[in-house]
N, C-alpha and C positions, 0 to 999 in steps of 0.2 A: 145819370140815367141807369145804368148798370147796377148802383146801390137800391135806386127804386125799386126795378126790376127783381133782383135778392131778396128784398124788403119783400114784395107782394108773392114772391114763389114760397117763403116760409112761412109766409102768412096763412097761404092757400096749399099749402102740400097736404095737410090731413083729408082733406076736400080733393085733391089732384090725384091722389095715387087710388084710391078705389074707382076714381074715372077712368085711369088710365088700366085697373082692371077687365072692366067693362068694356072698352075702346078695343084691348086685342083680343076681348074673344066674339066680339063683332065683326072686326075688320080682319080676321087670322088668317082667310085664304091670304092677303097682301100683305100680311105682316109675318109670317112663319118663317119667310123664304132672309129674313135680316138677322135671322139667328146669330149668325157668323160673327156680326159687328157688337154684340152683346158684352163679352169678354173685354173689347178693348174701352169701351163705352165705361163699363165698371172699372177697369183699371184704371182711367183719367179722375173720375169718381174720387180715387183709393187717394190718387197724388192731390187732387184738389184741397182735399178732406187734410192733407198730412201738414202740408205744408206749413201752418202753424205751430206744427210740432217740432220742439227740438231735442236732441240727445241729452243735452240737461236736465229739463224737464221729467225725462225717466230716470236721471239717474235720482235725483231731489228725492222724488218719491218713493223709489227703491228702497232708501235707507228705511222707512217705514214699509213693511210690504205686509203688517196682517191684514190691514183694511182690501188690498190686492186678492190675498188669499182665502176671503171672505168671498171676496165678485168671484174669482175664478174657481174654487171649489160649487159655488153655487150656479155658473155658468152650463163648467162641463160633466157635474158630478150629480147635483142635485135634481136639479131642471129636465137632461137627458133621459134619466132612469126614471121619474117620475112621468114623462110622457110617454117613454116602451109601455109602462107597466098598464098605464089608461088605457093607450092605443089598443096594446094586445087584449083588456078588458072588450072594448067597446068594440074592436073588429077584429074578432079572433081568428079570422079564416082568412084576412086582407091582408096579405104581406107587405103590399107595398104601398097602402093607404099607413098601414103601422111606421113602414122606410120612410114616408114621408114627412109623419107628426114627429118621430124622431129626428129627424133631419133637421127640422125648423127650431129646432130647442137644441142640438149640438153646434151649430152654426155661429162663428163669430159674434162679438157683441157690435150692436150698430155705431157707425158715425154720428148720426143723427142722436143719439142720446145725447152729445155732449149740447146740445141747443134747450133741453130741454132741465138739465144738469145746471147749464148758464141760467136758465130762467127763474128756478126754483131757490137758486146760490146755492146749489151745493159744492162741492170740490172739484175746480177744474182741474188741476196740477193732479189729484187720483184718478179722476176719468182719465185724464188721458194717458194716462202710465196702465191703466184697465184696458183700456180701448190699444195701444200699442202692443203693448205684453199681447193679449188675446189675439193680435192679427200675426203677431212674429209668430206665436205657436199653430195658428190655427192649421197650416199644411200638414201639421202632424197630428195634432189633434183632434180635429175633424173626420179625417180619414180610419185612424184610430178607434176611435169611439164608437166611428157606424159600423167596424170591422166586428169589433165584440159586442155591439147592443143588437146590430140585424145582420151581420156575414152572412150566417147561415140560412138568410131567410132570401137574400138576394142576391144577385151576381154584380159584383165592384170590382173596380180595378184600383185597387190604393195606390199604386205609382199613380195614376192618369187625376183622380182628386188631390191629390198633392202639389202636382205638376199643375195642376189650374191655377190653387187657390195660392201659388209662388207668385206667378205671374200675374195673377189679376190683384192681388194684395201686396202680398209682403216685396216684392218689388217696385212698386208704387210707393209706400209707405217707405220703403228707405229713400227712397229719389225725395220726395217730398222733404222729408225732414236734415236731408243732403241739402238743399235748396233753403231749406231755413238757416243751417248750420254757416251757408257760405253766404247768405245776403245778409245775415244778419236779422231781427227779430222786424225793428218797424218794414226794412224793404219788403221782408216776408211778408208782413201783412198786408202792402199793397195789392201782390200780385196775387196774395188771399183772396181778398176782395174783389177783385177783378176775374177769378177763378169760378167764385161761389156760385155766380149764376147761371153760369154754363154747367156747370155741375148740380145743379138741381134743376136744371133742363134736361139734362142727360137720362134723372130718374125715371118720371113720366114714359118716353122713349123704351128704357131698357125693360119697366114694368108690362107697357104695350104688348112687347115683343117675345116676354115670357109668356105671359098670358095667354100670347094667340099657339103656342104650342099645346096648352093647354084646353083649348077653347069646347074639343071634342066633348069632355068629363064634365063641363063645365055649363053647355048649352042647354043640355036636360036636369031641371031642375028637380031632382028626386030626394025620397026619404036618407037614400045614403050620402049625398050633398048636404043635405041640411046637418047629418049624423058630422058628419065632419065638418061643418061650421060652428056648431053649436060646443063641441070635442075641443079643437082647437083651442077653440075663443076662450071655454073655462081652462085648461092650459094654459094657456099664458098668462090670463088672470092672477090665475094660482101663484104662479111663480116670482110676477110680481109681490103679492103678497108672503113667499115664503122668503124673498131677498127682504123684505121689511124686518118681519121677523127676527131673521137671524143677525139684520144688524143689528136692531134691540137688545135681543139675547148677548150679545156681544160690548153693550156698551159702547156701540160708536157715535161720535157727535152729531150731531143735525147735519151736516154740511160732508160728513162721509157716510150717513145714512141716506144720503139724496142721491149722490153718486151711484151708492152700490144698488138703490131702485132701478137705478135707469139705465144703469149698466147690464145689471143680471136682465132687469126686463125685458127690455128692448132687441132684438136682433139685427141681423145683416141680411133682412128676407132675401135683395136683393141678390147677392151673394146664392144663397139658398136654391134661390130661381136660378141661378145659372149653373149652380154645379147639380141639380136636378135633370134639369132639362139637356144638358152635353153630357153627364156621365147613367142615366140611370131611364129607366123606361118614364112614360110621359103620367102617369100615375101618378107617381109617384112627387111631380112641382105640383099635386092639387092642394095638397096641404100650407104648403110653403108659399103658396102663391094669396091663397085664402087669410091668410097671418095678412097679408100686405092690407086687406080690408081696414083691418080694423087697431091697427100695431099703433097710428096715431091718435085715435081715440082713445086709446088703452091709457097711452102717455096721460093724455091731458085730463084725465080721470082720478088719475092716482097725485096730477099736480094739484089738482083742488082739493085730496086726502091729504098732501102735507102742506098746503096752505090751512086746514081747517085744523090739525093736528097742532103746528109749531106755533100757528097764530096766537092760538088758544091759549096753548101754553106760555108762550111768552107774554101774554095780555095776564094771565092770573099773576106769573111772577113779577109784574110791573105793579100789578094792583096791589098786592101784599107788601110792597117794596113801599108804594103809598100812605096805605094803612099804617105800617108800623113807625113811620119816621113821624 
């Protein structure tokens, strides 16, 4: 029942979470006041997502780490400054609609990549040494980043984002992989699997509930809404497209050039929404929250760019393979 359940939530999450958009800035008088339970909601999230993961596993891939240094310069180096630079383009006088687009692009790389990473075959063993690495650093990094791309543009408290993203991640994420370490890899997967659905319950829920803080910016559909969906939206495009890039430019194999797509592409909106909305005025999760739209369409966009890509090419080297023998 439970695997059904898992089955049909990943089926329908790219479909579920723009509803669940929708749903808290509908219902947001009844839904603002659950704020509270957000944080802990995301941290179960963090340990559900980990638990598959073991200390092995990163050290494996460690030994290799430019394909790493590839994701994570294009994570927090690439990606970040290329959205200041739009933002500050396109809303020169909006400080905190700029705090925002930056935010969505400094922000952890998703969990949820690695499903989409699984689908395509690209490298599980690097996503998740990407996906780990990223979230150990992300209290520093995070904080970091928004300190020198927007400080001066907003008022932050770096201990207090620090202090979140400990507690809602990198605490989780070692319990998790504690839990793998001590059951061992198949018991882990049970209690994976038995995790999974309750934790892609949780999302819908925690999406709901950012939203409805949001729901004010949100209700009136105007020229500057649109400006910052349409903003956004080729953002992240982009960045998909410049994580492609530069693993080509690089030489990396099919199977760590899927990885580092999905990696660089993809975010932790959910993440994003929470440290929006507890550290930073309400403006400011409209960006971040708007990414939640369309972050699964983006994915499965770019999975039918490297199905039509690799096919391709593996169909011409089979046919020539033909030919000459």
């Amino acid at each position: 029942m439970l695997q059904l359940l898992n089955a049909l939530l990943g089926k329908w999450m790219p479909i579920l979470t723009p509803i669940s958009v929708v749903t808290g800035i509908i219902a947001a008088e009844y839904l603002h006041s659950w704020v509270f339970i957000v944080p802990w909601l995301f941290a179960f999230m963090t340990f559900a997502g980990s638990v598959n993961s073991s200390f092995n596993m990163l050290h494996h891939t460690m030994t290799h780490p430019f394909p790493i240094v590839i994701a994570l310069v294009t994570l927090h180096i690439v990606a970040p400054v290329w959205a200041l630079v739009v933002g500050q383009i396109v809303f020169p006088h909006d400080p905190l609609t700029v705090t925002g687009i930056t935010l969505a692009l400094v922000i952890p790389t998703g969990i949820t990549s690695m499903i989409w990473v699984t689908m395509y075959k690209g490298s599980v063993s690097l996503s998740l040494a990407i996906i780990l690495i990223d979230t150990m650093l992300s209290p520093i990094i995070v904080p970091f980043s928004l300190s020198v791309l927007v400080g001066s543009n907003v008022e932050m408290s770096f201990m207090d984002v620090m202090n979140g993203l400990f507690w809602m991640i990198v605490i989780p994420s070692l319990a998790g992989m504690g839990v793998n370490q001590w059951l061992k890899a198949e018991r882990a997967s049970r209690i994976s699997q038995k995790l999974s659905p309750f934790s892609k319950l949780s999302l819908p829920v925690v999406v709901a509930i950012n939203s409805s803080v949001i729901a004010p910016y949100m209700k009136n559909i105007n020229l500057e809404l649109l400006g910052i969906l349409v903003t956004i939206f080729l953002i992240v495009l982009s960045v998909y497209l410049f994580s492609w890039g530069i693993a080509y430019a690089f030489k990396q194999s099919k199977e760590n050039t899927v990885a580092i797509i999905y990696t660089s592409g993809m975010r932790n909106f959910s993440a994003g929404a929470v440290i929006a909305v507890n550290f930073f005025p309400p403006k400011v999760a409209v960006p971040v929250i708007v990414c939640m739209l369309f972050q699964q369409l983006l994915a499965a966009f770019h999975g039918y760019l490297i199905t039509q890509v690799y096919e391709k090419r593996i169909f011409k080297k089979s046919e020539q393979k033909r030919l000459s023998s």
